[in-house]
Structure formats: structure tokens, C-alpha cells
N, C-alpha and C positions, 0 to 999 in steps of 0.2 A: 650549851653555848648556842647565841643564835647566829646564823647562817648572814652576811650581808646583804642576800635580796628577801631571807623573812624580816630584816632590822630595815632597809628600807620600804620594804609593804608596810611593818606599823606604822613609818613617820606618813605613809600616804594615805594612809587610813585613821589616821585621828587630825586631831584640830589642835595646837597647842593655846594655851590663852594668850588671849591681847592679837592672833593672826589675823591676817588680810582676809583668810577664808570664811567664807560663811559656812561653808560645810569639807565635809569630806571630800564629795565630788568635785567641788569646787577646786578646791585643792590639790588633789590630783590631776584634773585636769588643765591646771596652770602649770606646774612643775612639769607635764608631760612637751607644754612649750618649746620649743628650741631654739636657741640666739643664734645659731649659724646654721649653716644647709638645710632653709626651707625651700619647699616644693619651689618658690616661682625664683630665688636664688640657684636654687640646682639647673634648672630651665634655661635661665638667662647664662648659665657659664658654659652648656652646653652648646647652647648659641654660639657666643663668644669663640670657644673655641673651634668649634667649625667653621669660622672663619679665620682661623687662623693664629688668632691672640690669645698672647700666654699671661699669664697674671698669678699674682699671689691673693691668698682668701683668708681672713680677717685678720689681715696683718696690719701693725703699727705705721703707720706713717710720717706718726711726726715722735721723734724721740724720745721729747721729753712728756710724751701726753699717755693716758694709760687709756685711750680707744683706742678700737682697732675701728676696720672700716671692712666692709663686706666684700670686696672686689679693689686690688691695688694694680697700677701699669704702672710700676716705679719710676724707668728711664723716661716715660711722658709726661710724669705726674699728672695720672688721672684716678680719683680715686670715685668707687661708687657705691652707692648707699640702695639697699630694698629694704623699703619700710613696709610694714604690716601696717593695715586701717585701722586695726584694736589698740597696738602699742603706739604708733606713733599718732594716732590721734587724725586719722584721713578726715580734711574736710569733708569728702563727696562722703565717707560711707561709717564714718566714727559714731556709734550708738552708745552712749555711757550706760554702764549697768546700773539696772534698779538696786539690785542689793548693793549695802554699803557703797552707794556713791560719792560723801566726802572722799573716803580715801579712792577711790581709781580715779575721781577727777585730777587730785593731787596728784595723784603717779605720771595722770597722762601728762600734766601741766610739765611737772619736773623733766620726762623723756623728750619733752618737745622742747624744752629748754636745752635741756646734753646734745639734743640734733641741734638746736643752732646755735651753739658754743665750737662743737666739734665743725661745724660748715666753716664758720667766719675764721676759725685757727688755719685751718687748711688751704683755705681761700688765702690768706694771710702768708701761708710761706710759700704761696705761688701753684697751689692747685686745681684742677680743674673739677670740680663733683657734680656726676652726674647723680640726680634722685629720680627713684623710682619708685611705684607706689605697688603694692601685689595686683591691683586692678589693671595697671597700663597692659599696655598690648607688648610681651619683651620681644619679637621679630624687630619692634620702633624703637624699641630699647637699644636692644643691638648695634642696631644701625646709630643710634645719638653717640652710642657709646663707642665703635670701630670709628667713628668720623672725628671723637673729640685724641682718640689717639693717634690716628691718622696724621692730625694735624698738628699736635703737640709733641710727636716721637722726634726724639734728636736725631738731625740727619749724619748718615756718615762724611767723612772729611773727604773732599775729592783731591787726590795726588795730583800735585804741579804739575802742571805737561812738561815733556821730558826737550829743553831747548834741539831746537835743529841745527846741527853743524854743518 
């Protein structure tokens, strides 16, 4: 009986037909990927939090939609987004790969499509999104990001002053 990490080594080590991969390493190397806490997301919540602000991390925002969003400040509704230059297609530093370029132009086409579906719904039921690209500087991040909370946190209700008799 095989073991669950020798049954995942073979699927990372071979190539099924009709994949994305052109090779092995290829392949491994994309699955090794991760869609939530990368390096410059880890960076910017550590930020975040050392200023103070508590947030939930790739949570649902909008009910009925099946994305999540990378950084949510619920009670302000500010939601914020780190894109990578590979996946989401950074103007400044997006290089399409030689190999099998039909499909990863297609893929980036489609990812850049789900970011501005997912923006305009958001925007749509009255949120704020901040984007961030892995290249920005996140200390500027932080700060875009503590300011649009800042500014959009619901205030608490001030008690009627109490009449003078």
C-alpha cells in the first residue's frame, strides 16, 4: 500500500496527458504555489497588526460569491487584495512564458478577469479594496490600508448628555 506523501511524490513527478505542464519540474513547481500566506501577504499582516488592526485572512465577503479576498476589516468594509506579477498579470513586471504560451496567456486573461469581477461586486455592495501588487513597498501599503480603515470604521454611538436639573 502506498504511503500518501510516496502517492503525492508520483502525481509530482510525472506529467498526466493533455496538462498545463510541460515537464515534471514544471509541474512541481507550480503546485508548490500557494494561494494564501505568501511571503509579501505574511509581511503586510504583520504590519497591519502592529499597528493595531485585527482582520480576517481569506475570508468571504460577499455571501453569495465563492471568493474569498486576502485580508477582510469587516465592521469598515475594507477588503484587500496581494496579487503576484506571474498570476495576476503585473503590468510593470508580467513576462509570459515561452513554453506553452496559448495557455498561460489564457489563464493570465481569465485571473485578470475573476480580479475585476471580484473588484466591481465588492465595490458594488459598498466596499473599499485596497490592491497591492508583491513589488509595492507594504510599510505604503500599511499605511493606504490603516487610513482607508480609519476612515471607514463605524463610529461608536455617543450617549445623550445626561439633562441638568
Amino acid at each position: 500500500m502506498m504511503s500518501s506523501m510516496a502517492r503525492r511524490r508520483t502525481l509530482e513527478e510525472t506529467v498526466p496527458d493533455g496538462s498545463w505542464a510541460t515537464s515534471a519540474a514544471t509541474r512541481r513547481s507550480m503546485l508548490s504555489n500557494r494561494s494564501r500566506d505568501t511571503s509579501p501577504e505574511l509581511k503586510l499582516r504583520r504590519l497591519l497588526w502592529a499597528q493595531g488592526l485585527r482582520y480576517r485572512v481569506a475570508a468571504k465577503p460577499l455571501a453569495d460569491r465563492r471568493r474569498s479576498v486576502d485580508i477582510v476589516f469587516g465592521p469598515a468594509k475594507v477588503a484587500v487584495e496581494i496579487h503576484g506579477c506571474f498570476w495576476h498579470g503585473c503590468p510593470q513586471h508580467y513576462r509570459p512564458p515561452s513554453s506553452n504560451a496559448p495557455y498561460w496567456s489564457a489563464k493570465i486573461a481569465r485571473n485578470q478577469a475573476r480580479d475585476a469581477a471580484k473588484l466591481a461586486a465588492l465595490e458594488a455592495e459598498g466596499w473599499e479594496v485596497v490592491v497591492a501588487w508583491e513589488h509595492d513597498d507594504l510599510q505604503e501599503v500599511a499605511l493606504r490600508v490603516a487610513e482607508a480603515v480609519a476612515r471607514r470604521r463605524p463610529q461608536p454611538r455617543q450617549r445623550p448628555a445626561e439633562p441638568c436639573e
